[in-house]
C-alpha positions in Angstrom: 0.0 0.0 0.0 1.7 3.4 -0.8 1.4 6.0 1.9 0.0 8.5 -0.5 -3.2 6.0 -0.2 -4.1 6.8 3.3 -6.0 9.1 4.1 -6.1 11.0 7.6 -9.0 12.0 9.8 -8.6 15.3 11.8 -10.5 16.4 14.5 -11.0 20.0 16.1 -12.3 19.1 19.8 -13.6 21.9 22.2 -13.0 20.9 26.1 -14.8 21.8 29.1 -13.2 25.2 29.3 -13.8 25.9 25.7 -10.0 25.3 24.5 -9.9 24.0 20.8 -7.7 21.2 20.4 -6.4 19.5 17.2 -6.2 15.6 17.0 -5.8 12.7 14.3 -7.4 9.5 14.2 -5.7 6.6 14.5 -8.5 3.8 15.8 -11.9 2.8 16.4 -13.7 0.0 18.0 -16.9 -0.9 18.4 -17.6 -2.9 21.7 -20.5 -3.5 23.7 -23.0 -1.5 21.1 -20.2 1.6 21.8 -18.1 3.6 19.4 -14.6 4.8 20.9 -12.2 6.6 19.1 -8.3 6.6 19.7 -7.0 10.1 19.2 -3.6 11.6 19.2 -2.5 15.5 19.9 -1.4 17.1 16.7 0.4 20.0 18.6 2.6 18.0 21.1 6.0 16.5 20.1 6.4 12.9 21.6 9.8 12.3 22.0 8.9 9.2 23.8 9.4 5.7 22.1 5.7 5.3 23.7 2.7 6.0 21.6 0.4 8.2 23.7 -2.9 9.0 22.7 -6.3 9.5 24.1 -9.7 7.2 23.9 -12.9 8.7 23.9 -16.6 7.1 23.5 -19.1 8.6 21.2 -22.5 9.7 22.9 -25.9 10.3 21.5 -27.2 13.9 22.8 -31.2 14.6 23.3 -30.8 16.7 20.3 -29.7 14.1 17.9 -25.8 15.6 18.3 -23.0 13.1 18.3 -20.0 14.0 21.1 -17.0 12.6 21.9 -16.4 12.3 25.7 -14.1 11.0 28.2 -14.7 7.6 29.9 -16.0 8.1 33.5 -16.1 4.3 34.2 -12.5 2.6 34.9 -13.5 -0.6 33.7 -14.9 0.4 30.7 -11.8 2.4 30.1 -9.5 -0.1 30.8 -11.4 -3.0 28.4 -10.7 -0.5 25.5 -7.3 0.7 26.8 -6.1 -2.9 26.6 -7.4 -3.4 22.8 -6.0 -0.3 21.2 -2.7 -1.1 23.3 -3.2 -5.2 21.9 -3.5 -3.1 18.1 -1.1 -1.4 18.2 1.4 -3.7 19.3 0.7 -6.0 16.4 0.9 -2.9 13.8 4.4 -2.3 15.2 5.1 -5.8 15.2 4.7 -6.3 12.1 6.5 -3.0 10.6 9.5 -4.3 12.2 9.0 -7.6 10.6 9.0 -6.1 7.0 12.2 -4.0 7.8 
């Protein structure tokens, strides 16, 4: 597959104190008749060898409006945690095996 085939999904998120924030997409999962989205920061450099990125769950407002929000429930967030992390290790996995 050639890099220039991908194609990126951006998002502009508004917190709780009305800060815009830029992210990227890099995974979804659906479990348990949920959505959750792994996100990473576009502004912050990660020197570390660590992939860090944040996971949040897509909720159905009164009005019909989908948000992204964070996961109040640590069992919840620690089910999903655990997949994106399982993921991810097999995509690195296998980029260093075609090296």
């Amino acid at each position: 597959m050639n890099e220039n085939d991908f194609e990126y999904e951006y998002y502009t998120l508004t917190d709780e104190d009305g800060n815009e924030n830029e992210y990227e997409l890099i995974g979804s999962v659906e479990m348990k008749g949920n959505k959750y989205y792994a996100l990473i920061p576009m502004e912050e450099e990660n020197e570390s060898e660590f992939l860090e990125y944040v996971i949040l769950k897509a909720q159905t407002l009164d009005n019909g409006e989908e948000v992204l929000a964070t996961i109040d429930n640590d069992d919840e967030y620690d089910d999903v945690a655990d997949y994106f992390d399982d993921v991810f290790a097999e995509e690195i996995d296998h980029d260093a095996q075609q090296k």
